[in-house]
C-alpha positions, 0 to 999 in steps of 0.5 A: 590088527584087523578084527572080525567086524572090520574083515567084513564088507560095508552093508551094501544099502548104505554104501549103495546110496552113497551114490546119490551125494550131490546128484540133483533129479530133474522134477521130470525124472525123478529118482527111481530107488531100487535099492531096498526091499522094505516097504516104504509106507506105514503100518495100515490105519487100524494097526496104527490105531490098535498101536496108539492104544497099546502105548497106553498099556504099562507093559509096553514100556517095560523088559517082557520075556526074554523069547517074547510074548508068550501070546505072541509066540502061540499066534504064530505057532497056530499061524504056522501050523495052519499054513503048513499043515505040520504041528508047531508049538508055542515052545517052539517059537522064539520072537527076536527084535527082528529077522537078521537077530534071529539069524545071528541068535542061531548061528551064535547057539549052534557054531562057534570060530572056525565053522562053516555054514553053506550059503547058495550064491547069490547069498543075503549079504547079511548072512555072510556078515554075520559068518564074517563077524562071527568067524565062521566060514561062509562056504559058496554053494553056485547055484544052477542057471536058474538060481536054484541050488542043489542038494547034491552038489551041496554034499560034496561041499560038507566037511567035518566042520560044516554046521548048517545050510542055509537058504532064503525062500522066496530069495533074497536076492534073486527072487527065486521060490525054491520047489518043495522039493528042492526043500526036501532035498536039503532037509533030508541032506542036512538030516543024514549028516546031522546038520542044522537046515536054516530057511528064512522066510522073511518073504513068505507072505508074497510067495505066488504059489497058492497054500504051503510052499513046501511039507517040512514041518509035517515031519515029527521030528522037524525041529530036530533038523529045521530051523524056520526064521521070519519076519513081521517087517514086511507082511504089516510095515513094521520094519521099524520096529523089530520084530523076528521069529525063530522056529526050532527045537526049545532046547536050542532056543533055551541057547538062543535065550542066551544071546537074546538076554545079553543082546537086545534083552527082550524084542521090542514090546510095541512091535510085538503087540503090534505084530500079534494085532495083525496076526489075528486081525489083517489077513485080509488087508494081507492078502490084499498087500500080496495080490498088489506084489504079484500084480507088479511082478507081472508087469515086470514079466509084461515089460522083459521083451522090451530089455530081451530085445537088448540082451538083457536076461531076466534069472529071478522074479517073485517077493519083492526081486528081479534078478536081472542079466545085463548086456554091458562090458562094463562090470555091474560094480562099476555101471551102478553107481553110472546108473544114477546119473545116466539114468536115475535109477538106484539098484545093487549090482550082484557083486554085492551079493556074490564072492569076491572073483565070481564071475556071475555077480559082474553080469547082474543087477537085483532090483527090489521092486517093493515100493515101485508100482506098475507106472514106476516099472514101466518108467524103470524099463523105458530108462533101461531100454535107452541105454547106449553103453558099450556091448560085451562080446561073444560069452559075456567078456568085454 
């Protein structure tokens, strides 16, 4: 018998850096690892500071509530409200021991087997593990050229046993910062046919837009419909200690309360302290953190022509991505792990991103830009433009 867990694919960035066992980086070409959006250094000193304190405190070291701190739960309901412009509360705010619990809490209180959740493609693949191992269906949603998917085509995709649609803004993988619109659409979408909308804007710190990027928690009734889900991981380098956000309607995180108890019990309480911390005293050294992101997604769109003059195309660029087309016959899969030899440089091939047999996943390559600076992206374009390899034909075929 195969069970749920083992149905499901290997998380990509582990297998991913498989490919690296026995390869040896001369000094003067050092790896490039492109591979995962995390940011790679600590915490900033004062939040280190603020931490070392905070273990000192009895309560850090104990079970705290089960939805998290309740100072904690008030600060990112006022950092919410104020950001958006729309009325968030306290009871409306669950924290999880980070941003994949808090997508697997919603899913286990609002579907159960044999569901469907709709997820654009290129999805997160985290999500669609988690639909894999709770036995819900992922239903595909292909998006339009410019990765942006549409609300219209998504209601034909809607059946009796459809419970939600969820997207990730700025995308995780392609980067693409969907329009406010295309937010509205799917709120009104999801609202006529009594569904959940799920937006996960674990990126939303490093949106290029200026102020809210989009008017849904202005609604009255938002939490009737939407369901937001952050993460404290990248905006204060706290990846290491697990610390997530839901936002909904209190009576689904009273369900949610359920899976958090019989999960993790409660979120971690030093990274809770720690995210508060920031909340009330790093916006600043946030904005900071922002400004170096889009400073290095610029130098990514300063570099394309170099790839374009090889037939590379560039579909997605903000957050932490690069969504990147390339020239080869060779499929994505397959040309990745020669990456690492041939060039190395360490990036996951969209096939890890897309359903198995989608033709548009062979064709890209996501490049998580995080911990690479202006002089790492311009070595990255170097050893990409010098690339020999055989050429696809007329339309992309081999």
């Amino acid at each position: 018998m195969t069970t749920r867990t083992e149905a499901t694919f290997f998380p990509p960035i582990p297998e991913a850096r498989r490919w690296l066992d026995g390869v040896v980086f001369p000094p003067d070409r050092p790896l490039i690892n492109l591979s995962q959006a995390a940011p790679a250094d600590p915490p900033p000193p004062a939040l280190r500071a603020a931490m070392a304190g905070f273990l000192e405190e009895v309560d850090t070291h104990l079970y705290g509530p089960v939805l998290g701190l309740p100072e904690l739960r008030a600060g990112l309901a006022r950092n919410w409200a104020a950001h958006y412009g729309g009325a968030v509360a306290a009871a409306q705010v669950g924290i999880t021991a980070g941003c994949n619990q808090a997508f697997a809490a919603v899913l286990a209180a609002i579907a159960t087997e044999g569901d469907e959740v709709i997820l654009p493609v290129p999805w997160y693949f985290n999500h669609k593990m988690w639909l894999d191992m709770s036995g819900v269906r992922a239903v595909p949603l292909a998006t339009r050229p410019d990765l942006i998917p549409d609300p219209e085509r998504a209601r034909g995709l809607i059946t009796p046993r459809t419970r939600a649609i969820a997207l990730v803004s700025p995308n995780n993988p392609a980067g693409v910062e969907y329009p406010a619109g295309t937010l509205r659409g799917f709120f009104d979408l999801a609202r006529a046919h009594g569904l959940r909308l799920i937006v996960d804007e674990t990126y939303r710190d490093f949106d290029s837009r200026a102020g809210a990027p989009h008017e849904l928690l202005t609604a009255s009734d938002w939490d009737q419909t939407l369901i937001q889900l952050y993460s404290f991981s990248k905006a204060y380098r706290l990846t290491g200690h697990r610390v997530g956000a839901i936002l909904a309607d209190p009576d689904l995180l009273h369900q949610v309360e359920k899976f958090q108890d019989t999960v993790a019990i409660c979120p971690p309480t030093l990274g809770q302290k720690a995210a508060l911390w920031g909340l009330e005293h790093l916006a600043q050294w946030l904005a900071g953190e922002r400004a170096e992101i889009l400073d290095r997604r610029a130098a990514i769109l300063e570099q394309m022509p170099r790839l374009e003059a090889k037939g590379w195309r560039l579909r997605g660029l903000g957050a932490y991505f690069a969504y990147l087309d390339h020239p080869y016959a060779a499929p994505a899969d397959a040309l990745a792990p020669h990456l690492v030899r041939a060039a190395g440089v360490l990036l996951l091939p969209a096939t890890m991103f897309t359903p198995g047999g989608d033709a548009s996943g062979a064709r890209a390559f996501r490049v998580a830009f995080a911990n690479v600076d202006r002089a790492g992206i311009a070595a990255l374009f170097d050893r990409l433009e010098a690339l020999d390899w055989p050429l696809a034909g007329p339309g992309g075929a081999a």
